[in-house]
MARBA-3410 file (N, C-alpha, C, O; in Angstrom, 1 decimal):
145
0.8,-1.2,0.0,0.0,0.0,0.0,0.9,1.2,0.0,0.7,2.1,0.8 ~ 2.0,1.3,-1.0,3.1,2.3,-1.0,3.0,2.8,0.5,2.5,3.9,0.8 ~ 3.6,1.9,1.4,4.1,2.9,3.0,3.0,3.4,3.7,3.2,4.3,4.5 ~ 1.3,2.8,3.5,0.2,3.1,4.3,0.1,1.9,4.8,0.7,0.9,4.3 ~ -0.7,2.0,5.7,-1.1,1.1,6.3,-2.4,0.6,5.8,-3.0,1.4,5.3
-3.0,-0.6,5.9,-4.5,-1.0,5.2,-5.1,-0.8,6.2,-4.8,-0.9,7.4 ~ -6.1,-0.5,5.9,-7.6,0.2,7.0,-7.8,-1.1,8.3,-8.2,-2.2,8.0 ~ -7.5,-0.7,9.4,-8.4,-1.8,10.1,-9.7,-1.2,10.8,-10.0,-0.1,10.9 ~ -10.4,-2.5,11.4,-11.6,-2.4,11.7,-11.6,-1.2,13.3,-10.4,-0.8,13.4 ~ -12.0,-0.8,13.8,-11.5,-0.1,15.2,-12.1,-0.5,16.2,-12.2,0.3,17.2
-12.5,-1.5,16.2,-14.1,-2.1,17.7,-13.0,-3.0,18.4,-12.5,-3.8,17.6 ~ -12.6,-3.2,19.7,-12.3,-4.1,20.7,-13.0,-4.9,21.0,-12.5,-5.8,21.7 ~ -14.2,-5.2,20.7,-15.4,-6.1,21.4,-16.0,-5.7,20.1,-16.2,-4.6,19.5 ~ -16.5,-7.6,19.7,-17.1,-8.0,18.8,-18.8,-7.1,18.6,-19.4,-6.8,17.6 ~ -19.1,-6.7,20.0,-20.5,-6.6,20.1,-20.2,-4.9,19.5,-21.2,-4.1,19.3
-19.1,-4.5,19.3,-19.1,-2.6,19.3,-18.8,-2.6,17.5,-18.7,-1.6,16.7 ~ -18.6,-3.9,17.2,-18.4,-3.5,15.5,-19.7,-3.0,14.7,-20.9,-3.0,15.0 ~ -18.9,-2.5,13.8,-20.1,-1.4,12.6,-19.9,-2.2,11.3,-19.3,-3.3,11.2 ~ -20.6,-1.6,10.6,-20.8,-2.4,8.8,-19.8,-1.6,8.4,-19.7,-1.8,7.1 ~ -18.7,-0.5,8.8,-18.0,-0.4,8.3,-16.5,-1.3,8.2,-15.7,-1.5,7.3
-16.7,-1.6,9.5,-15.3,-2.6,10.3,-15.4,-3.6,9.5,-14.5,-3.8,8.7 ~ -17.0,-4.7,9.7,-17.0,-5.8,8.6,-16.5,-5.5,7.4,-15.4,-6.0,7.0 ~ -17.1,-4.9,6.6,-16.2,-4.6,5.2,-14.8,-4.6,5.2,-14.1,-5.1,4.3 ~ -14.1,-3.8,6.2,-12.7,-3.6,6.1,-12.1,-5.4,6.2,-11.2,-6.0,5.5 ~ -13.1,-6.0,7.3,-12.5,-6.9,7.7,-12.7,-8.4,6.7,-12.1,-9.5,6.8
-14.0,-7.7,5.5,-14.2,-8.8,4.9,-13.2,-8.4,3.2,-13.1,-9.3,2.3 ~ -12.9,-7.3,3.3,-12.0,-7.5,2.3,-10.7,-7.6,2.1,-10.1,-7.6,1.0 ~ -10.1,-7.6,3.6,-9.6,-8.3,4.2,-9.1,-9.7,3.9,-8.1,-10.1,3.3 ~ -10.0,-10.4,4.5,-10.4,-11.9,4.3,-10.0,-12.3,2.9,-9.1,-13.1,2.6 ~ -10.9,-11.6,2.1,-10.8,-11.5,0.8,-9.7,-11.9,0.3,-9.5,-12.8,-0.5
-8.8,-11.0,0.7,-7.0,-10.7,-0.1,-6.5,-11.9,1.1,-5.3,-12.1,1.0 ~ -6.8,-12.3,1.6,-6.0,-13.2,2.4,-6.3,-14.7,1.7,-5.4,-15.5,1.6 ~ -7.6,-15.1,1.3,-8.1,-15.9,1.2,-7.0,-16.6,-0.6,-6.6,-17.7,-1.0 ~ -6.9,-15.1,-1.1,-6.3,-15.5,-2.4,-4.7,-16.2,-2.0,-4.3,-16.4,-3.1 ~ -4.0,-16.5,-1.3,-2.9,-17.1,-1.0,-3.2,-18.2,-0.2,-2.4,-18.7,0.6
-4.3,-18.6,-0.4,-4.5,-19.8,0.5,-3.9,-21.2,0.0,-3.8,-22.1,0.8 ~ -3.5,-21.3,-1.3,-3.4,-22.5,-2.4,-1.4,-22.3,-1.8,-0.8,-23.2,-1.2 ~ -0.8,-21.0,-2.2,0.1,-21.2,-1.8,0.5,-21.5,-0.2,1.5,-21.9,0.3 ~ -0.4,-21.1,0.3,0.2,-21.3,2.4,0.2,-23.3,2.3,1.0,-24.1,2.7 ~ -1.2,-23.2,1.6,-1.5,-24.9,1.4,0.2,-25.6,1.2,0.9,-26.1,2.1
0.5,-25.4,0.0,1.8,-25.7,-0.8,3.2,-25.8,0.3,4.0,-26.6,0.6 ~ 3.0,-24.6,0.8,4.2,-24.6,1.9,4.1,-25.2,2.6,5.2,-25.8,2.9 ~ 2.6,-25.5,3.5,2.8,-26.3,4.7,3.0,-27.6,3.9,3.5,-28.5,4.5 ~ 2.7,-27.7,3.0,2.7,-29.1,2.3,4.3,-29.8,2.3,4.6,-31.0,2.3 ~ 5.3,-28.6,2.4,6.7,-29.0,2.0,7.3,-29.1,3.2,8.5,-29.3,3.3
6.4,-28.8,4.1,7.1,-29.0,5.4,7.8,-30.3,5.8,8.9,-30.5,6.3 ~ 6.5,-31.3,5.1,6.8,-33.1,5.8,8.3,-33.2,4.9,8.8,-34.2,5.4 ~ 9.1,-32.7,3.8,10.4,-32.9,3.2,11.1,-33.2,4.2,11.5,-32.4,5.0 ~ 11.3,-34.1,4.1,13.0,-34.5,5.4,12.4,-34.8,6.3,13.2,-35.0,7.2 ~ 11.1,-35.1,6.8,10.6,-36.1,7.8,10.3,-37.0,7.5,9.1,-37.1,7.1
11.3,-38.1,7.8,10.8,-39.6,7.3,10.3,-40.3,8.4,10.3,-41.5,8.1 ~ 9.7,-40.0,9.7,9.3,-40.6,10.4,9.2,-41.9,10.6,8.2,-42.5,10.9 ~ 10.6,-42.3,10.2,10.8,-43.8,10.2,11.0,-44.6,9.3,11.8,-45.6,9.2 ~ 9.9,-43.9,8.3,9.7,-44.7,6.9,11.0,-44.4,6.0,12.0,-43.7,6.3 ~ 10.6,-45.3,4.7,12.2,-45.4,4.2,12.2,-44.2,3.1,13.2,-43.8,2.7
11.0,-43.6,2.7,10.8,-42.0,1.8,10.2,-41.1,3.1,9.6,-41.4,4.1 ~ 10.7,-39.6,2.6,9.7,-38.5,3.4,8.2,-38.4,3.1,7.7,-38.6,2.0 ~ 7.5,-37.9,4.3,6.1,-37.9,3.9,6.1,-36.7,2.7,4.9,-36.9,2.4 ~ 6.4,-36.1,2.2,5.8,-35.2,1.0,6.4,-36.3,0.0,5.8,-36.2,-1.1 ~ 7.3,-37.2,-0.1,7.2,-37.8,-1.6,6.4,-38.7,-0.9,5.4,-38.3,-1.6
5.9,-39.5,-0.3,5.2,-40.2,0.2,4.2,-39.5,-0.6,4.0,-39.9,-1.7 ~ 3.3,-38.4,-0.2,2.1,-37.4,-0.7,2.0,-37.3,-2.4,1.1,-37.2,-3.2 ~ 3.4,-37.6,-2.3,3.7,-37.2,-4.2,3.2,-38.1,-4.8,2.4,-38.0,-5.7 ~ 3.9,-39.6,-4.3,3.3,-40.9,-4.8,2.4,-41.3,-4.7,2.0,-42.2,-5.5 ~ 1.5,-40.6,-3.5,-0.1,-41.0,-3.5,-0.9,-40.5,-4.7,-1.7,-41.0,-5.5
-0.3,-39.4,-4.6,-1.3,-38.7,-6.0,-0.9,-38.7,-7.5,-1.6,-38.3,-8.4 ~ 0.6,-39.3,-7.7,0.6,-39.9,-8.6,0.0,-41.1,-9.1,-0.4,-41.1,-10.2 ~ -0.1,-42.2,-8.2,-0.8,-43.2,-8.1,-2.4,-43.0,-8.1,-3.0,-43.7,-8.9 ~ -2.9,-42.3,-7.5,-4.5,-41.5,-7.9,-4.6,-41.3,-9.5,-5.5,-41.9,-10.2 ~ -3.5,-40.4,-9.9,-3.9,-39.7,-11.0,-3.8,-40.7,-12.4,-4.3,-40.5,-13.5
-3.1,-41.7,-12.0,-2.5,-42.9,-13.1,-3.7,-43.7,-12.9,-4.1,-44.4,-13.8 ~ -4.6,-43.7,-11.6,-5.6,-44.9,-11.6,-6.8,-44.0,-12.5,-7.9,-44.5,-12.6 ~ -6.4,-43.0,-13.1,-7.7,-41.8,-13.7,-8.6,-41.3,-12.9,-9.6,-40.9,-13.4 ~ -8.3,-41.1,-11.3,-9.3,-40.3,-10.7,-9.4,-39.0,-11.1,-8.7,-38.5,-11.9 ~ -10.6,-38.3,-10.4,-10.4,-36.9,-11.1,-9.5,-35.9,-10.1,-9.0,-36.1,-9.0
-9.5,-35.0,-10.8,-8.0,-33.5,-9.6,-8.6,-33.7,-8.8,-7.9,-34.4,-8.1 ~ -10.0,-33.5,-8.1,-10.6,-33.4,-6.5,-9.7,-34.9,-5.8,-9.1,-34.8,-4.7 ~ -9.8,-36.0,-6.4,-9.6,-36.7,-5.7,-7.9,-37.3,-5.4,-7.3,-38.1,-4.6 ~ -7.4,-36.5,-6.6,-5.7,-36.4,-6.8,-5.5,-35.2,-5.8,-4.4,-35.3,-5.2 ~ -6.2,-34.2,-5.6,-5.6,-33.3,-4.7,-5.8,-34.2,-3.2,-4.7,-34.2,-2.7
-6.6,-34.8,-2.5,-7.4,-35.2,-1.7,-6.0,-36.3,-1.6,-5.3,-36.0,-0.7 ~ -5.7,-37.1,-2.3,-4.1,-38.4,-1.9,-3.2,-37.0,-2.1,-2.6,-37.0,-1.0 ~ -3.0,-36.2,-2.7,-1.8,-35.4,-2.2,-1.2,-35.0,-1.0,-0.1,-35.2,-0.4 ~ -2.6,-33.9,-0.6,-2.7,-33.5,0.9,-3.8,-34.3,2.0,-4.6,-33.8,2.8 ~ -3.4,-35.4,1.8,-4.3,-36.6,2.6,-3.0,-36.6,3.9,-3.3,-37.5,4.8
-1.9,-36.1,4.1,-1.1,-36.0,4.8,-0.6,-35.1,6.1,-0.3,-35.4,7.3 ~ -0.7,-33.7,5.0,-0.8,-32.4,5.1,-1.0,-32.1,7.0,-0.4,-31.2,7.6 ~ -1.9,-33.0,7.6,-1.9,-32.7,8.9,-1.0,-33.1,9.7,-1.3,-32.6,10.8 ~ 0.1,-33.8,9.8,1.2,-34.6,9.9,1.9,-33.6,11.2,2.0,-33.7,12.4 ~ 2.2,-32.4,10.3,2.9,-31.5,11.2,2.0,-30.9,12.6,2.5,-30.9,13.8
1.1,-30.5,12.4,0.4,-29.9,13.2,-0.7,-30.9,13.9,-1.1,-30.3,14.9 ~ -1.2,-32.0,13.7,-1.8,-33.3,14.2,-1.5,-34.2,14.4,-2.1,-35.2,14.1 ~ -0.1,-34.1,14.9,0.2,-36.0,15.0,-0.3,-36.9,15.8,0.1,-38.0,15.7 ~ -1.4,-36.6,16.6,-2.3,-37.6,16.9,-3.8,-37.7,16.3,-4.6,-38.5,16.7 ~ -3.9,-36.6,15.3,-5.1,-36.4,14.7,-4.9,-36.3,13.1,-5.8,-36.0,12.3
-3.9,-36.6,12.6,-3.4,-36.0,11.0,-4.6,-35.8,10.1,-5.1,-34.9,9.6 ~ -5.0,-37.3,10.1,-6.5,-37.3,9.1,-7.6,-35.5,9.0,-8.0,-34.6,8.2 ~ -7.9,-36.0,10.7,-8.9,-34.9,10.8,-8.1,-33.6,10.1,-8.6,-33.1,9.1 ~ -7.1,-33.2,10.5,-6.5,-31.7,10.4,-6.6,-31.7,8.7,-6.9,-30.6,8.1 ~ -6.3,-32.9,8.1,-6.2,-33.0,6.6,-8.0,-32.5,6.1,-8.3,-31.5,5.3
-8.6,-33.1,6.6,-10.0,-33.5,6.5,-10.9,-31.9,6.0,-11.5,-31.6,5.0 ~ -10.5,-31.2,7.6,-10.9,-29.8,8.2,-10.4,-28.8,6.9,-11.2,-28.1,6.3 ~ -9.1,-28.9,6.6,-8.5,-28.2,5.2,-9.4,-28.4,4.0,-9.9,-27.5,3.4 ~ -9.5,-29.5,4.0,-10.3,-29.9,2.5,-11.5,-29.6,2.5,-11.9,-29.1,1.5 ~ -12.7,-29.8,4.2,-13.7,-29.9,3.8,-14.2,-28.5,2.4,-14.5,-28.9,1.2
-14.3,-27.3,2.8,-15.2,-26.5,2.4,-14.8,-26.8,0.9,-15.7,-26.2,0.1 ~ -13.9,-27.4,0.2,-13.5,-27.7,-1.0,-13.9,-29.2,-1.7,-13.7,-29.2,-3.0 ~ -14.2,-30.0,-1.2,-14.4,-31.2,-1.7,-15.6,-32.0,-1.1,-16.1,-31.7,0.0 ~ -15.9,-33.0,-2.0,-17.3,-33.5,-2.2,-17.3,-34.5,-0.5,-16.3,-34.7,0.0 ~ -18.2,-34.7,-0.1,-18.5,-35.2,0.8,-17.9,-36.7,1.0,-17.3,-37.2,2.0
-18.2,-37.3,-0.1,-17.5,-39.3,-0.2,-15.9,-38.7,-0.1,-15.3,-39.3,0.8 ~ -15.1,-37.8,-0.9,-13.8,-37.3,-0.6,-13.4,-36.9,1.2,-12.7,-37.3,2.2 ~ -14.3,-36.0,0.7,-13.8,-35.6,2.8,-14.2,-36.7,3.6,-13.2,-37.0,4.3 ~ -15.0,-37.4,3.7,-14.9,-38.7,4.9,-13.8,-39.9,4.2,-13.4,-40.8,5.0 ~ -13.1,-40.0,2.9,-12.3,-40.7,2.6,-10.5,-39.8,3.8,-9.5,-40.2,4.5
-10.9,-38.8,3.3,-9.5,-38.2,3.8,-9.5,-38.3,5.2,-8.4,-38.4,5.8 ~ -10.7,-38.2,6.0,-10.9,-37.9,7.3,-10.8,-39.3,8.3,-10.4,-39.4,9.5 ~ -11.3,-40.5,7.4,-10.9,-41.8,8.0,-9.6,-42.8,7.7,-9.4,-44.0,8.1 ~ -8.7,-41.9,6.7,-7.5,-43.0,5.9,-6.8,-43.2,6.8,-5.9,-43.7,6.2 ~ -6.4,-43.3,8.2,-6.0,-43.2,9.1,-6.0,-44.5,9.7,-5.0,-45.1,10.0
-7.7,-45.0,9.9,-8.1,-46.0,10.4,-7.8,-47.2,9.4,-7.7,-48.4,9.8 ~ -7.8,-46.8,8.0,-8.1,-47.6,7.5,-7.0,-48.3,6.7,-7.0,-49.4,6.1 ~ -5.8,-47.1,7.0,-4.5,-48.1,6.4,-4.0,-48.8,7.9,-3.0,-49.5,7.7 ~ -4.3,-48.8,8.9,-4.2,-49.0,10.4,-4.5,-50.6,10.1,-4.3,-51.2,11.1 ~ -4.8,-51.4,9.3,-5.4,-52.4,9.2,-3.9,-53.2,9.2,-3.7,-54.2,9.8
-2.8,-52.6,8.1,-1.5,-53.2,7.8,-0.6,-52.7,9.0,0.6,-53.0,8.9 ~ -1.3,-51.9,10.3,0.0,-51.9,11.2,-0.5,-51.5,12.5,0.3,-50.9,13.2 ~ -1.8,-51.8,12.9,-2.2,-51.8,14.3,-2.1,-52.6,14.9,-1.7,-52.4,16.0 ~ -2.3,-54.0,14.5,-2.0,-55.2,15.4,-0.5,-55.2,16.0,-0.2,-55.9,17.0 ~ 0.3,-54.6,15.4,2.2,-54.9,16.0,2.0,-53.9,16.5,3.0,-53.7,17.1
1.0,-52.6,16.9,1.2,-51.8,18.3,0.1,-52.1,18.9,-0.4,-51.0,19.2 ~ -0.5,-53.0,19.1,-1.2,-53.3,20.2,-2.7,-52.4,20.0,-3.3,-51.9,20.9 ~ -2.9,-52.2,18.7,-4.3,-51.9,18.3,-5.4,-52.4,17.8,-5.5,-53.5,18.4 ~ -6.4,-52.3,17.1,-6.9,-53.7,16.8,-7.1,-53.1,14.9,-7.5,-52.1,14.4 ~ -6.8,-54.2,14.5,-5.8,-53.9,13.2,-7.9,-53.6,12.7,-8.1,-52.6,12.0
-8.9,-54.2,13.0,-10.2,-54.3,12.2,-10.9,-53.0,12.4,-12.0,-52.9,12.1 ~ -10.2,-51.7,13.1,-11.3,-51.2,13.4,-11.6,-50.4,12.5,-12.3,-49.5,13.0 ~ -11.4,-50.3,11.2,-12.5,-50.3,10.0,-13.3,-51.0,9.5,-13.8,-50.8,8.4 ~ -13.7,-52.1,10.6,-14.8,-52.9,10.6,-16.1,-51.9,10.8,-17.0,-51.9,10.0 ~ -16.0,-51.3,11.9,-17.0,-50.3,12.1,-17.6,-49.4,11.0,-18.5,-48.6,11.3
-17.1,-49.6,9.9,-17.8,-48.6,8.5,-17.8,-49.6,7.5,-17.3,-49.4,6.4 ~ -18.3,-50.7,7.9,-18.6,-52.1,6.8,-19.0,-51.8,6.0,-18.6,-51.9,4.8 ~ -20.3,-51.1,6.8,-21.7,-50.5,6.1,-22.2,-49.4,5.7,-23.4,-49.1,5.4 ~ -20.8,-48.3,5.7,-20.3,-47.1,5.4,-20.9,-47.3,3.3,-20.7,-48.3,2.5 ~ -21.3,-46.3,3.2,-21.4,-46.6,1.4,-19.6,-45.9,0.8,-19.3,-46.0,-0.4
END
């Protein structure tokens, strides 16, 4: 803003804002909202160099998911969805799914978001039993469509 500052709202307490403050604060939002694809991207590159054991880092890990998506012909929604099916890793490591899930919802179809939100449980099948989990408990969505 050549050396100004951008307008802010001026209310301390939600209950004292005006229709002017909102607008400031929604266009705002606005210009913030357009760098969301890139913040996405960054945090995405975070998992690089955390191999958490495994023998690749989780972002090629991410890489390979959605190349493997996109080779089986799914469509982008569901190639973005194995990309950043990860994505919550850094910030949820006892919740990763959901935090992935939460990102995606307002963007993706509903059978997508509960796929992202339970992959968790459901690759849990090839390595809950060797920690003392119970490898079936995606038994409980048998009957999930």
């Amino acid at each position: 803003m050549n050396g100004m500052t951008a307008p802010r709202a001026q209310f301390t307490h939600m209950k004292d804002g005006t229709g002017e403050d909102w607008q400031i604060i929604a266009k705002s939002f606005g210009d913030f909202s357009k760098g969301l694809s890139d913040r996405i991207i960054t945090h995405l590159r975070l998992l690089e160099g955390d191999f958490g054991g495994f023998k690749i880092d989780r972002f090629q890990h991410c890489l390979q998911t959605a190349t493997l998506a996109h080779r089986d012909g799914k469509d982008d929604e569901y190639v973005v969805c194995a990309l950043l099916h990860d994505i919550g890793d850094t910030l949820g490591t006892f919740n990763h799914a959901d935090v992935a899930a939460v990102l995606l919802e307002p963007f993706v179809s509903d059978a997508n978001h509960w796929m992202v939100k339970h992959h968790a449980i459901f690759q849990g099948y090839y390595f809950f039993h060797y920690l003392g989990m119970d490898r079936d408990m995606r038994e409980n969505f048998k009957d999930h469509p």
